[in-house]
C-alpha positions as CSV (number, residue, x, y, z in Angstrom):
1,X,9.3,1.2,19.4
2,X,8.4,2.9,15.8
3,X,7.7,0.4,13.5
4,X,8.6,3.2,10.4
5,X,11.9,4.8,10.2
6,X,12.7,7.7,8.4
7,X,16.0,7.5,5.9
8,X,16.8,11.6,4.6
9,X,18.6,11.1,0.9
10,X,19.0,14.9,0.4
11,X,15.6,16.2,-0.6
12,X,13.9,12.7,-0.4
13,X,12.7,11.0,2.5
14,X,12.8,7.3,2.8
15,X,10.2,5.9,4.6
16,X,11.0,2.5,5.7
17,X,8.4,-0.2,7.1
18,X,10.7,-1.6,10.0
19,X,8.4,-3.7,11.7
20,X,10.0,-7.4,11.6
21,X,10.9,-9.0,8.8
22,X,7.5,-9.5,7.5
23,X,6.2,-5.9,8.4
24,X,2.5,-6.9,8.9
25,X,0.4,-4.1,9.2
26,X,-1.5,-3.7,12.3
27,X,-2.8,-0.4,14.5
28,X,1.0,0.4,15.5
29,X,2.4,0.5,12.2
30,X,-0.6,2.3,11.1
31,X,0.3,4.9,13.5
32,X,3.6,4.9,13.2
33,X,3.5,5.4,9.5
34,X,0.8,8.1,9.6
35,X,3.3,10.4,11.8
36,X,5.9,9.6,9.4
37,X,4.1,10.8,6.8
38,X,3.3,13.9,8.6
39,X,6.8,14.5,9.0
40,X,7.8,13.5,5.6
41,X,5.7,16.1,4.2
42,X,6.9,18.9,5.9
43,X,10.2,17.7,5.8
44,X,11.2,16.7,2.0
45,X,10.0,17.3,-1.6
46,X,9.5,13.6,-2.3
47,X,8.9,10.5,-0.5
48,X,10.5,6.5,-1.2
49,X,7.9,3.9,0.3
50,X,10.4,1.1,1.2
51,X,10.6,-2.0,3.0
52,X,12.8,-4.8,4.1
53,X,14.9,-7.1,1.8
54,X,12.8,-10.2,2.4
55,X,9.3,-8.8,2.8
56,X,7.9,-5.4,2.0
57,X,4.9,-6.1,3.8
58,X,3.0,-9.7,4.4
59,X,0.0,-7.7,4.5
60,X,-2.9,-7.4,7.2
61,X,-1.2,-8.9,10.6
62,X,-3.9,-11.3,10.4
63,X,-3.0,-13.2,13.9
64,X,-3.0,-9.8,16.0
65,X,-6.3,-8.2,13.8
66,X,-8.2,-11.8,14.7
67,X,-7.8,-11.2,18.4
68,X,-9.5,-7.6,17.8
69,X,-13.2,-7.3,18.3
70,X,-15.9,-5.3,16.0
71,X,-15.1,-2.1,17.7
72,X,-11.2,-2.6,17.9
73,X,-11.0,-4.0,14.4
74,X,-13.2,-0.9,13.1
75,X,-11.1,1.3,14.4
76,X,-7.9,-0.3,13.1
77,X,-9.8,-0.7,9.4
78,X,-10.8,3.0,9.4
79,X,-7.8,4.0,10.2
80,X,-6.0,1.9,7.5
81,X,-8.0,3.7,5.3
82,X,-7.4,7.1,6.2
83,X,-4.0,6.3,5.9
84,X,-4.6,4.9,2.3
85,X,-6.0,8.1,1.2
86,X,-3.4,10.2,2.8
87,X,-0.6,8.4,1.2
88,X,-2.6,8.4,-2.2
89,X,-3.3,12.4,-2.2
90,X,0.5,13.2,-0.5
91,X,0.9,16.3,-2.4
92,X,4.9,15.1,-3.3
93,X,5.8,12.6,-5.6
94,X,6.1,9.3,-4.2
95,X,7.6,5.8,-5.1
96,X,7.7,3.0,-3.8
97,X,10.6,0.7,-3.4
98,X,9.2,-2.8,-3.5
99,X,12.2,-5.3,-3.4
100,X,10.4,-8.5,-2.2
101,X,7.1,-9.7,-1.6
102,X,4.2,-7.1,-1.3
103,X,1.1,-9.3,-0.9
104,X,-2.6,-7.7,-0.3
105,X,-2.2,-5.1,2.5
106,X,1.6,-4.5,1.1
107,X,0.4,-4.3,-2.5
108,X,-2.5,-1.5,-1.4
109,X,0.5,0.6,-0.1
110,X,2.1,0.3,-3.3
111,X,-0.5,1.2,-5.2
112,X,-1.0,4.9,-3.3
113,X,2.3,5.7,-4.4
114,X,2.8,7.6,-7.9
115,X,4.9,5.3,-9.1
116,X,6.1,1.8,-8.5
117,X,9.8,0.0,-8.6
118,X,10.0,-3.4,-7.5
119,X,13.1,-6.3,-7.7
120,X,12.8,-9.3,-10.7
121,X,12.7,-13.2,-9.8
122,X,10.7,-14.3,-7.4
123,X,9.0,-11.1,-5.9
124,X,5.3,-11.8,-5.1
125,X,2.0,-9.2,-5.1
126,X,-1.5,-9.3,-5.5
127,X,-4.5,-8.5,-4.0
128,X,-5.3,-12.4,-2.5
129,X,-8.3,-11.3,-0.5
130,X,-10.9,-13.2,-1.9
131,X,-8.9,-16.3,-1.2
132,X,-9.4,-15.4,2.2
133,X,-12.9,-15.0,2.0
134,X,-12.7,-11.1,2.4
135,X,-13.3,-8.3,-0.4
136,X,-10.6,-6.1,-1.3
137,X,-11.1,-2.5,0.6
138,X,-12.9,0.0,-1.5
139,X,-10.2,2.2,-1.7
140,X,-7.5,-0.6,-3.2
141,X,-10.6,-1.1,-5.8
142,X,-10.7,2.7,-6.2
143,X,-6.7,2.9,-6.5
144,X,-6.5,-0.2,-8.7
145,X,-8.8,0.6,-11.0
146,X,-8.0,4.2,-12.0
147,X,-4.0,3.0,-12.2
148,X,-4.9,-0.2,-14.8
149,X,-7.4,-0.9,-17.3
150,X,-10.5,-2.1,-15.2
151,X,-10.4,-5.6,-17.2
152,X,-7.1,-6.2,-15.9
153,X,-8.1,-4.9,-12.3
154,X,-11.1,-7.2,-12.5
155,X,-9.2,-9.8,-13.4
156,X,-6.4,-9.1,-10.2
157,X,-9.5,-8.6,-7.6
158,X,-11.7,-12.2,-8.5
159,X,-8.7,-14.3,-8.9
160,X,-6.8,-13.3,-6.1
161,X,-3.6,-14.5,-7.6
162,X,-0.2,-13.6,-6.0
163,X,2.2,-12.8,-9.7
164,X,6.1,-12.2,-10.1
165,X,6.5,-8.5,-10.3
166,X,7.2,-8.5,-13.7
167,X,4.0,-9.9,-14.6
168,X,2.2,-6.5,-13.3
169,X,4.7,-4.6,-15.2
170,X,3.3,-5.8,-18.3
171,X,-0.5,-4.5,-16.9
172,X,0.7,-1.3,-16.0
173,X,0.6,-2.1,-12.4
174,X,4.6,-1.8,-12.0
175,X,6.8,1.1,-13.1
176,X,9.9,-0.3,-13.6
177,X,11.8,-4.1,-13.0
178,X,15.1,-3.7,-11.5
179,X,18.0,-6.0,-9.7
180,X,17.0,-5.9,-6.1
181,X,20.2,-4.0,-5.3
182,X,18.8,-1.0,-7.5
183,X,15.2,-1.1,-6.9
184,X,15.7,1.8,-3.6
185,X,18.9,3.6,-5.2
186,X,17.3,4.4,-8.3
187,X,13.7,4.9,-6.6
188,X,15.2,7.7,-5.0
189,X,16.8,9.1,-7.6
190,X,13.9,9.3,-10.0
191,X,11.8,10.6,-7.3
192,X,14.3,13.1,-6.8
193,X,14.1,14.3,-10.7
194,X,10.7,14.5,-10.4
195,X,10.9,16.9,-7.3
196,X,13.1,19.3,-9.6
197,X,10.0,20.8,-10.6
198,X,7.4,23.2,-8.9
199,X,6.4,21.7,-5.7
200,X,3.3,24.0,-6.3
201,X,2.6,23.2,-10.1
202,X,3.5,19.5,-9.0
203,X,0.8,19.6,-6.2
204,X,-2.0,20.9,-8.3
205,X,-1.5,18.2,-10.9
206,X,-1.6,15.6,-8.2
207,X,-4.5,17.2,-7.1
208,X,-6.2,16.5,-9.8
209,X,-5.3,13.1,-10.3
210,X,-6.2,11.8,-7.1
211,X,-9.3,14.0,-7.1
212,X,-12.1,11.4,-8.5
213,X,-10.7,8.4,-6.3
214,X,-11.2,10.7,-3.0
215,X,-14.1,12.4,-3.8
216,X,-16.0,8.4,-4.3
217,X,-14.2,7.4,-0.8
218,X,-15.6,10.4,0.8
219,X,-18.7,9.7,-0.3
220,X,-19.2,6.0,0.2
221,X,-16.3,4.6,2.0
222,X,-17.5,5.0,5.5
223,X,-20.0,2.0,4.0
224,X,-18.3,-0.2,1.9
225,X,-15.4,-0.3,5.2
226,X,-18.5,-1.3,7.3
227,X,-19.6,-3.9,4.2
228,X,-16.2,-5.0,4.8
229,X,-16.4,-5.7,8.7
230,X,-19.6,-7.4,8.4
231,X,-18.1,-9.9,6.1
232,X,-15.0,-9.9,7.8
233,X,-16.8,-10.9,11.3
234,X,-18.6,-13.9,9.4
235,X,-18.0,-17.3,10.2
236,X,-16.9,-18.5,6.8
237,X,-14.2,-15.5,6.4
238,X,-13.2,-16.0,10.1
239,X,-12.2,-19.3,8.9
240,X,-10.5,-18.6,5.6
241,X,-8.5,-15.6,7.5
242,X,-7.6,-18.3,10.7
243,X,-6.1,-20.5,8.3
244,X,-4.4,-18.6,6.6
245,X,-2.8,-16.7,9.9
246,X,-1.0,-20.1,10.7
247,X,1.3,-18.8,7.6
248,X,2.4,-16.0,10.1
């Protein structure tokens, strides 16, 4: 069973994360989202990033990924980040939907997205890696950093703090705060507005946005993702990442 479904709204697809109520990300939804994407492109003139109403993703599906060995779990992690770069240089707009929790793993999928609309109250993100004894992957620092100000990103990648939405709206990190009842309706609509335009004027500007981010990820991702897995696949992280898989 797909752990992505795709939701047509006219001209905009919604991709939905489907996988539980948590939607961890492991190699299926990896794969199932990558097709969707695929699809989405050929399909529609923008693209909604949404999840579920508790959880938009818990992150890295840390019980499955600690069961995978150095070969399995390089596979899953390049993969995760091919998908990260896709997503980022999608030549539609995009926006995510984020109406709960988007924590590590879920707040690198938000941050591919050209804009970002998330619920008020108590809806979590951050990049909590180094709590876990892990870095953040190269291409969330990549993302992060040409999005906000790199004192603030600095700040979100050594602290490892999980914030209230609207706390990231103030950095620049969020888009807009809305009710959670409006965060997909008007998501959709503003990507919509944005589609309006030339799909081949819109493209090349994107281009060149994303342009500096890939070109660095292409040229040293394939060995910070390997820095990654070594400390990943220490004792001390396997630890950190055990513990905090009991959460699951």
């Amino acid at each position: 069973m797909s752990s992505v479904s795709i939701e047509p709204r006219e001209n905009v697809g919604v991709v939905r994360l489907t996988h539980g109520v948590t939607n961890p990300i492991g190699p299926g939804l990896v794969e199932s989202l990558s097709s969707a994407l695929q699809q989405a492109r050929s399909e529609f003139q923008a693209l909604v990033l949404a999840g579920g109403e508790k959880f938009f993703s818990i992150g890295f599906d840390l019980p499955a990924l600690l069961e995978l060995d150095r070969s399995e779990m390089t596979a899953f992690f390049f993969g995760f980040g091919d998908l990260v770069l896709d997503l980022y240089t999608l030549p539609i707009p995009t926006v995510c939907a984020v109406k709960r929790h988007a924590v590590a793993g879920g707040t690198i999928l938000m941050l591919t997205t050209d804009y970002r609309f998330a619920s008020y109250g108590r809806t979590l993100m951050g990049l909590n890696e180094i709590r876990l004894g892990v870095p953040v992957p190269y291409a969330a620092d990549l993302m992060l950093r040409q999005l906000v100000a790199d004192r603030v990103a600095t700040e979100v990648i050594y602290r490892g703090e999980l914030v209230e939405a609207s706390t990231m709206e103030a950095s620049g990190l969020v888009d807009r705060i809305l009710s959670a009842d409006d965060v997909e309706p008007q998501a959709v609509e503003f990507a919509a507005e944005v589609a309006r335009f030339s799909p081949d004027a819109f493209a090349a500007l994107k281009e060149n946005r994303v342009e500096e981010v890939r070109k660095r990820y292409d040229a040293h991702g394939r060995e910070r993702n390997e820095r990654f897995l070594d400390v990943w696949f220490t004792p001390s992280a396997q630890e950190g990442l055990r513990e905090a898989a009991k959460t699951f």
